[in-house]
N, C-alpha and C positions, 0 to 999 in steps of 0.2 A: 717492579718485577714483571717481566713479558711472561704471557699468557700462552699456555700451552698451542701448539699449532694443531690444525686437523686439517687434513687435506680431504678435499671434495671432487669430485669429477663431473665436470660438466657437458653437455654435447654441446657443439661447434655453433649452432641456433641460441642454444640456451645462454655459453659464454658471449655472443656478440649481442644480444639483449641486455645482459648484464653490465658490459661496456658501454654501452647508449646509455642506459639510465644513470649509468655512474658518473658521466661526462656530463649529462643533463643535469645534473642534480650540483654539480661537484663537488662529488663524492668519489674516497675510493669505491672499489669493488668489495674490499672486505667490509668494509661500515652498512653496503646494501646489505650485504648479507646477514650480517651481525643482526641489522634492524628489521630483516626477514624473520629470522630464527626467532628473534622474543615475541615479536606480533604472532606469530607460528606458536611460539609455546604458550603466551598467554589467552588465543584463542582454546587449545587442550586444554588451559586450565578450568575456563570457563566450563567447558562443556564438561567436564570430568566433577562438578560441584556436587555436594552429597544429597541436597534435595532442592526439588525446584523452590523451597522456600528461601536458600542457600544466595538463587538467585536472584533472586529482590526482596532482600530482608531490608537491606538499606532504602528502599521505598515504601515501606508498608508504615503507614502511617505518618508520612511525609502531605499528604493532602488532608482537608477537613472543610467540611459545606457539602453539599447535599442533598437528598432524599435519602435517608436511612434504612429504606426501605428497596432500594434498586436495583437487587439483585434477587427479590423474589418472586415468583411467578412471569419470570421473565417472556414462557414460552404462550401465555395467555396474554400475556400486556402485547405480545410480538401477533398473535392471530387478531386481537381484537385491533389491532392497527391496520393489519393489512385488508380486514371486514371493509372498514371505515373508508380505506382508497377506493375497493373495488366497487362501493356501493355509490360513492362519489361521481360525477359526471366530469 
């Protein structure tokens, strides 16, 4: 079953760009486009996710090791660091 047509209008720059790449590639022109459009929607989709948890839920909890303790007091661990360099020769 062929797939509905949509017709696009390109300017004269932007169609001979699309010919270069498409000869480079060898590819048609409608295949760039095609694999425009999903990298295109699937970037939207990314960003349109319901919470930044959404975002890297598939990562949370993927790592394990250590200090359990490294995300407190981050902003004194960070001052008494920089003490240390400045007092350092």
């Amino acid at each position: 079953m062929a797939s509905p047509t949509i017709t696009l209008r390109l300017d004269d720059e932007t169609r001979e760009r699309l010919k270069r790449v498409a000869r480079r590639q060898g590819l048609t022109a409608s295949e760039i486009i095609r694999r425009a459009v999903l990298v295109s929607l699937k970037h939207e989709e990314q960003l349109t996710r319901d919470t930044p948890y959404d975002a890297i839920a598939d990562l949370i909890g993927c790592v394990r090791g250590g200090r359990a303790d490294r995300s407190e007091a981050t902003g004194r661990r960070f001052a008494e660091l920089l003490r240390k360099r400045h007092r350092s020769p």
